[in-house]
C-alpha positions in Angstrom: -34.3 -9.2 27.9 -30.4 -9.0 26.3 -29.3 -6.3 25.9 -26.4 -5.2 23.1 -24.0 -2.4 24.3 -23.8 0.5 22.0 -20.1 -0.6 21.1 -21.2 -3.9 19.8 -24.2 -2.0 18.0 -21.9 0.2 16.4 -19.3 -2.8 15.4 -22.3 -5.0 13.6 -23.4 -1.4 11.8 -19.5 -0.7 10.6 -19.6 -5.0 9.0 -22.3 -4.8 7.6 -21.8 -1.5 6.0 -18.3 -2.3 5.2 -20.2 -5.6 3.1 -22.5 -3.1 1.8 -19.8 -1.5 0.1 -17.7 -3.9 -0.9 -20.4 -5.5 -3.0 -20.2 -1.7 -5.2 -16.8 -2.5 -5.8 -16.0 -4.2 -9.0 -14.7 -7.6 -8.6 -11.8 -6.7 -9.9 -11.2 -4.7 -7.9 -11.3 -6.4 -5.4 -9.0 -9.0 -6.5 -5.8 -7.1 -5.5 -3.0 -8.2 -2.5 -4.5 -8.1 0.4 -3.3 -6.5 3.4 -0.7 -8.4 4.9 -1.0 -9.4 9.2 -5.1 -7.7 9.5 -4.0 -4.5 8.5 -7.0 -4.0 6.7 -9.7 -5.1 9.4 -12.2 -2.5 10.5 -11.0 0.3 13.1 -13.5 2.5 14.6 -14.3 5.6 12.5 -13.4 8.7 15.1 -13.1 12.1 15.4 -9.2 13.6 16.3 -10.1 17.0 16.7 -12.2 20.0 14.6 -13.3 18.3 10.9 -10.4 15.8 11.2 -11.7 11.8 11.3 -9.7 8.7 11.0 -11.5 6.2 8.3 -8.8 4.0 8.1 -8.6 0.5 8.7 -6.9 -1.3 12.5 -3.4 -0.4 10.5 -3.2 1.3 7.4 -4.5 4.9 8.2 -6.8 7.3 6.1 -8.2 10.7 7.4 -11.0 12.3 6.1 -10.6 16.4 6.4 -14.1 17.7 6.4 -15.2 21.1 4.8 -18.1 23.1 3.5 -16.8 22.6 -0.3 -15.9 19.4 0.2 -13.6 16.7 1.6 -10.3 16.0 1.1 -9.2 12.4 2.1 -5.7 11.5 2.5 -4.1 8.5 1.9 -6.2 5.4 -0.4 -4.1 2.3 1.3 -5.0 -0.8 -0.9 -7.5 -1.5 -3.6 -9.0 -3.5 -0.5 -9.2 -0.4 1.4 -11.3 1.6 -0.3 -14.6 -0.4 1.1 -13.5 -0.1 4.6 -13.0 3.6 4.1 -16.4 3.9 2.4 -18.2 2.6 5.1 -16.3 4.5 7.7 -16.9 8.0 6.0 -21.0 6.5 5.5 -21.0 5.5 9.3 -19.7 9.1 10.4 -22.7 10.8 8.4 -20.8 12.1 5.5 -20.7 11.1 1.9 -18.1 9.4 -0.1 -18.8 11.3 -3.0 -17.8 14.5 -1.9 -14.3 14.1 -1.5 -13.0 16.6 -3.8 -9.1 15.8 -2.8 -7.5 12.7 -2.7 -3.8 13.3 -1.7 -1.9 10.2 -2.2 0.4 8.4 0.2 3.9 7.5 0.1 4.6 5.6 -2.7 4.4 2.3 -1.3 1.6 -0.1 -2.1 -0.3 0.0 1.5 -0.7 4.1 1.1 -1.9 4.6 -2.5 -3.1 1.0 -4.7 -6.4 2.3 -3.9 -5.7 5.7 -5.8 -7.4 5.2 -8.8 -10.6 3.2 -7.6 -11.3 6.5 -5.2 -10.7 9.0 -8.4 -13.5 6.3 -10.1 -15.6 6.3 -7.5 -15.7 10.1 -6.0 -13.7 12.3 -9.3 -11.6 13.2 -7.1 -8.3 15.3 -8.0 -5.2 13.0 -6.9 -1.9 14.9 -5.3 1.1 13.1 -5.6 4.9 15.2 -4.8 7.0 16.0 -7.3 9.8 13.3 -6.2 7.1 10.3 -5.6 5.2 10.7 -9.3 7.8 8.1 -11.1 7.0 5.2 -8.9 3.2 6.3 -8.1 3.0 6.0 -12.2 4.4 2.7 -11.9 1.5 1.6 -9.5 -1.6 -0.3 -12.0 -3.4 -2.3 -9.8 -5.9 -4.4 -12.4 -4.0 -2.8 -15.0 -5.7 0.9 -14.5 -3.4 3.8 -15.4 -3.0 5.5 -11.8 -4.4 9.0 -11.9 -2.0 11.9 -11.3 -3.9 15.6 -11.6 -1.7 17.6 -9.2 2.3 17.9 -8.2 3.0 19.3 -5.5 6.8 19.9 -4.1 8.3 20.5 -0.5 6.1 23.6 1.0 3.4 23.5 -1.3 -0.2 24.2 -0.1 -3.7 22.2 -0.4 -6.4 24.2 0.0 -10.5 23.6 0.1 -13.0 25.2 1.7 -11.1 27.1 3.8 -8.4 24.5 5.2 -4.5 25.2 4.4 -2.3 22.1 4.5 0.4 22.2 3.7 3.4 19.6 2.5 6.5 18.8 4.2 9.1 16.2 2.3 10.9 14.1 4.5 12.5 11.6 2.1 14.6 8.2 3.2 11.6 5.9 3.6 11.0 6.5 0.0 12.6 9.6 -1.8 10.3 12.3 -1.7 7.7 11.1 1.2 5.3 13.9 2.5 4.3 14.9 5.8 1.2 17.2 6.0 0.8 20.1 8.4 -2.5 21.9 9.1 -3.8 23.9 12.1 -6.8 22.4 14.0 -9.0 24.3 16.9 -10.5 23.1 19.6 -11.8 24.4 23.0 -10.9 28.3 21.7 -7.1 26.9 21.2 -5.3 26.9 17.5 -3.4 23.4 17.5 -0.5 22.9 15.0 -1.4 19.2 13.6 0.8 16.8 12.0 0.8 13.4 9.8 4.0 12.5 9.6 5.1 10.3 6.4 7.2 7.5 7.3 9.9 8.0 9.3 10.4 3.8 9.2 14.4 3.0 8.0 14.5 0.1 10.8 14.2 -1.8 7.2 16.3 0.1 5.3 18.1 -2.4 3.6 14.8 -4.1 1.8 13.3 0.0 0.9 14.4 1.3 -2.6 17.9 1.9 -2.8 18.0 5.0 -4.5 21.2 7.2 -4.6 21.5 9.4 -1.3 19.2 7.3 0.9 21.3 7.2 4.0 22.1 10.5 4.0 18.5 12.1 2.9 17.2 9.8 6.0 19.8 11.6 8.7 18.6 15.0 7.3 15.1 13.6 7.8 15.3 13.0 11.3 17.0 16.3 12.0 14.3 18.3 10.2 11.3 16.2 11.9 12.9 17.5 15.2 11.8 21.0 14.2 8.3 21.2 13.3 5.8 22.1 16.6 4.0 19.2 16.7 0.7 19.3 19.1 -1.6 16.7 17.1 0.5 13.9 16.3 -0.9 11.5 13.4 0.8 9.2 11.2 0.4 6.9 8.1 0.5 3.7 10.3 -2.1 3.6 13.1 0.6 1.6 15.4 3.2 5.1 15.1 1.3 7.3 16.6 -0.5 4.9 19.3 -3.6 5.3 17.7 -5.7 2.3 19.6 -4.7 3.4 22.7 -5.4 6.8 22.4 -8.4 5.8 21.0 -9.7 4.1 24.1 -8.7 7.1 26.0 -11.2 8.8 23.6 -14.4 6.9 24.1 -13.6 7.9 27.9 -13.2 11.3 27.5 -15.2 13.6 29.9 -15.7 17.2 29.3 -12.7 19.2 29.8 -10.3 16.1 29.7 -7.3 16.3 27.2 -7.4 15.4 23.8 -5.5 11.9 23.8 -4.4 13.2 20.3 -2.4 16.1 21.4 0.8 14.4 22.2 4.3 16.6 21.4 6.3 14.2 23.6 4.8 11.3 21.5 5.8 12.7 18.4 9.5 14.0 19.6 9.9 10.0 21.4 8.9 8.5 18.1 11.6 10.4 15.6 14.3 9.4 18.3 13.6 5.8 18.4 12.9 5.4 14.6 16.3 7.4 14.4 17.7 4.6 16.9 16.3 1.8 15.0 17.1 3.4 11.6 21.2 3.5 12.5 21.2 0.0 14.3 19.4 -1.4 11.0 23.0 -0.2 8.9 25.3 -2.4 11.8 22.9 -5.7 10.2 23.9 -7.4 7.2 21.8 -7.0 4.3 18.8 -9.0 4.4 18.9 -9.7 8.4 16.6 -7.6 10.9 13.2 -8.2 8.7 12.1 -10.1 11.6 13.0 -7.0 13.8 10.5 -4.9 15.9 11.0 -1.6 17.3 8.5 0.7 18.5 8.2 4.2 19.4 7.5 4.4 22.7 4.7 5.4 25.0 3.3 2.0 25.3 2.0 2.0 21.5 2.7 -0.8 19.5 6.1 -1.4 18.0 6.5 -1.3 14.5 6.0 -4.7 12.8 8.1 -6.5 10.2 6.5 -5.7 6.7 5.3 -8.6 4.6 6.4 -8.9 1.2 5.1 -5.8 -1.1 4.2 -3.7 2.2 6.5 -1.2 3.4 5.0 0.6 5.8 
């Protein structure tokens, strides 16, 4: 008799619900850029640590923050997304519709096209900071007016059902990009979680050239260097060694470490996006896009961006 692993199992479920899905979505919709290199294949939904689950795709990630008034999700990625994130929030036994919060990604493409099909789909209220509204308003995919209900500015607090987060601007990859912070327990110990922004300049010279960008990306780095990161999560599965940590998950015995908690992670990752970041100014313009450099810790380096993604 053959016999199908619970990992395979699990696999054909997240396809086929991630079809299921996608046939809700409007075809145009649908009809948006696609992800560039397979950033928008299927990742395993998981659980980090208390009510916080990735439902992003093998790239571009999304977190679903779980509470008893609701859900906040952070970060929409593409139009294209949205299906794959619907079928990761069905598969982990909660419902789509009850995200109450939407806060909105960096104002790039990959972090927040998918904006305004999750407001039509869920109601949700859409956060956007203060410094990233002008180009987030700029952002119609299909032509839709992109939703803006909330502003929210450095220190500013998001709060449902009895979660705090709270924003942190680290501007340079795009000029008022948000890092969230928010406390997590788990195994009677308070963990000080973060999801950093972008801290991505290795392609400076191809990001929006806006006044002050070299200088608002040096501050950026020192500030990062402050906040007590335990639980390190990014926008970009790849920056925070997310499939690797993952596997380290799925093996995880009682009493073993949370792969998640990872300070030195976090504190290796500004210094070599910091390295990358100045060696990216000694490169003519246009030359580097080809470029890779990672953050360390065996995780992935950071890929060249295709046109219209920009990490």
């Amino acid at each position: 008799m053959l016999v199908v692993s619970k990992t395979i199992c699990s696999a054909i479920r997240g396809l086929a619900l991630a079809s299921i899905a996608l046939s809700l979505v409007p075809a145009a919709a649908r009809a948006q850029a696609a992800a560039p290199n397979g950033w928008n294949d299927p990742f395993p939904a998981h659980k980090v640590m208390d009510n916080v689950y990735y439902v992003g795709t093998k790239e571009l990630a999304s977190f679903l923050i779980t509470t008893p008034a609701g859900h906040i999700l952070m970060n929409s990625n593409y139009e294209a997304s949205v299906p794959v994130i619907q079928a990761s929030v069905k598969e982990l036994g909660f419902e789509f519709k009850d995200i109450k919060i939407l806060i909105a990604g960096h104002a790039h493409p990959d972090h927040i096209e998918g904006d305004a099909l999750v407001k039509q789909l869920t109601g949700a209220q859409v956060v956007v900071g203060r410094k990233e509204v002008e180009v987030t308003e700029r952002m119609k995919p299909g032509g839709k007016e992109h939703p803006i209900d909330r502003i929210i500015d450095d220190g500013g607090k998001v709060e449902l059902g009895g979660m705090v987060l709270t924003a942190h601007e680290l501007p340079g990859h795009t000029r008022g990009c948000l890092a969230w912070s928010m406390n997590l327990k788990e195994g009677g110990k308070t963990y000080y979680a973060f999801v950093e922004c972008s801290l991505n300049g290795q392609f400076v010279q191809s990001l929006d050239q806006y006044p002050g960008i070299l200088d608002d990306f040096r501050a950026t780095y020192k500030k990062a260097r402050t906040f007590p990161v335990e639980v390190f999560l990014s926008s970009h599965g790849q920056f925070y060694g997310m499939a690797a940590k993952y596997e380290k998950l799925k093996t995880r015995k009682d009493g073993d470490p949370n792969p998640f908690v990872d300070a030195k992670g976090y504190l290796d990752h500004v210094e070599q996006f910091e390295a990358t970041f100045e060696r990216a100014l000694t490169q003519p313009a246009g030359a580097g896009r080809g470029g890779r450099g990672g953050r360390g810790g065996g995780a992935a380096p950071a890929a060249a961006p295709a046109p219209g993604a920009r990490q």
